[in-house]
C-alpha positions in Angstrom: -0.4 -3.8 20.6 -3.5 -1.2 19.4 -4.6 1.5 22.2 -7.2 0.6 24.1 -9.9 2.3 23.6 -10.1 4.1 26.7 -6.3 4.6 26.5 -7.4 6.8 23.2 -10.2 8.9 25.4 -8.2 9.2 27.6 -5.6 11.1 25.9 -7.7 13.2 23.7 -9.4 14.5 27.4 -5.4 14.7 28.0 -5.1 16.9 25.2 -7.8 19.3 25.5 -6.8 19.8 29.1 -3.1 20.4 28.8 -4.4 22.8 25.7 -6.6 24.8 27.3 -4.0 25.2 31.1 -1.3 26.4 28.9 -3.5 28.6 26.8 -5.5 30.3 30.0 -3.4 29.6 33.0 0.2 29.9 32.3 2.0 32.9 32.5 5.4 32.5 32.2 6.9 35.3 29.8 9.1 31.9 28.4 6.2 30.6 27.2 5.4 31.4 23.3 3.2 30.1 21.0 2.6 26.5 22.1 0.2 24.2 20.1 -0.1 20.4 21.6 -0.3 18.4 18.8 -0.8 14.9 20.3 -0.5 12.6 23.7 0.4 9.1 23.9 -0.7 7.6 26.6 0.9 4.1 28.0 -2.0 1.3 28.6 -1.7 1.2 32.3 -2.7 5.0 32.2 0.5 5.6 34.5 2.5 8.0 31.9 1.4 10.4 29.0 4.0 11.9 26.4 2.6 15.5 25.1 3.8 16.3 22.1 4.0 19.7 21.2 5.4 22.7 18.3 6.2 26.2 18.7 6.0 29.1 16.3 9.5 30.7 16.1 13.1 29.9 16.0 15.4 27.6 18.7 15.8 30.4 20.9 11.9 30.4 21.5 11.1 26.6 21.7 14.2 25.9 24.1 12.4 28.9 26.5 8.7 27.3 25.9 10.5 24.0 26.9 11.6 25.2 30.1 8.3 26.8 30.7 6.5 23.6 30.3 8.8 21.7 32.4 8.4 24.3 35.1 4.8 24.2 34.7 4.6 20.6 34.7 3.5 19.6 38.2 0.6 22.2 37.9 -0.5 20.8 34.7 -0.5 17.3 36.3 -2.1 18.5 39.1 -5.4 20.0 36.5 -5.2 16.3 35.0 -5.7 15.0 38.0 -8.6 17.1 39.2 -10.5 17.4 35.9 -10.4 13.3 34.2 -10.8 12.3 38.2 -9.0 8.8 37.6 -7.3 7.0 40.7 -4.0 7.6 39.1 -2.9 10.6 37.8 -0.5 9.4 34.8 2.8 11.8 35.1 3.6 13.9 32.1 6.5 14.4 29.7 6.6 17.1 27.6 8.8 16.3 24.1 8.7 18.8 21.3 7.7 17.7 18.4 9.5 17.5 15.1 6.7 16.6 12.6 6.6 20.4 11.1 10.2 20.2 10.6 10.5 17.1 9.0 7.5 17.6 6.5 9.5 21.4 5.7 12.3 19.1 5.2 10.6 16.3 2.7 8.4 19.7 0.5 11.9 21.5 -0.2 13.4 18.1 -1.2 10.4 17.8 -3.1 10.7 21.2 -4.8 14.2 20.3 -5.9 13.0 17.0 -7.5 10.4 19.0 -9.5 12.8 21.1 -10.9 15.0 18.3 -11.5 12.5 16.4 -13.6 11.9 20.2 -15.4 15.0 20.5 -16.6 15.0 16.5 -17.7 12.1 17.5 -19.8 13.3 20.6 -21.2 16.6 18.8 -22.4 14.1 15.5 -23.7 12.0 18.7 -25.7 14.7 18.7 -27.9 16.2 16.1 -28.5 17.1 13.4 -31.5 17.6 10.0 -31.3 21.2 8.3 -31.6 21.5 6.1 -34.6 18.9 5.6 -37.5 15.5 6.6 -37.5 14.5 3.3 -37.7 16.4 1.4 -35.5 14.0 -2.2 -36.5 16.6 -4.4 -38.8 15.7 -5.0 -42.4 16.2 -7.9 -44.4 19.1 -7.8 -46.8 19.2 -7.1 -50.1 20.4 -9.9 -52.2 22.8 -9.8 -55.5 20.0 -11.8 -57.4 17.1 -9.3 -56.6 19.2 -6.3 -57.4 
């Protein structure tokens, strides 16, 4: 089933708010350099998913995890007070492996490209098997000889 439409406004507004708290109001030292990247929202409005990267190695996103989760009453609480719904939908914070997986798929396709290189290199060069003309002839006879 397709979003709703206010499903999809609702979180985008998710988004800029959740952007903007951890950017301005959150100061744990854990924290590094968080970008949200999307929210999924479910249709009832009762539970958003924030996706999110962070610039640096394991070591940094497993400490920016735990500062979100810490943080995450607080940053319900701002959704709450700033979309002014009836329900404010809880959220889940889940990092998100997009950049990692696009990394992934350009290095495999850097090794296909130098792959079909060297195919072309070797095809440079090379001679066919057999005759030149590989297209059958018609025999020559004793009586036209």
């Amino acid at each position: 089933m397709a979003d709703s439409p206010r499903s999809r406004r609702m979180a985008g507004r998710i988004r800029q708010i959740v952007a903007s708290y951890i950017e301005s109001q959150i100061k744990d030292p854990r924290l590094g350099m968080v970008t949200v990247t999307d929210v999924k929202i479910t249709g009832d409005l009762h539970d958003a998913s924030v996706y999110y990267t962070v610039l640096g190695d394991d070591v940094e996103r497993a400490d920016s995890a735990a500062a979100l989760e810490a943080a995450k009453g607080q940053i319900r609480s701002e959704v709450g007070r700033q979309t002014g719904v009836k329900f404010t939908p809880t959220v889940s914070f889940y990092l998100d492996e997009l950049p990692q997986s696009a990394q992934h798929i350009d290095e495999l396709l850097a090794v296909a490209r130098q792959a079909d290189a060297q195919v072309e290199a070797a095809r440079a060069h090379a001679v066919p098997a057999g005759d030149p003309d590989p297209y059958r002839k018609p025999r020559a006879t004793d009586d036209e000889e």
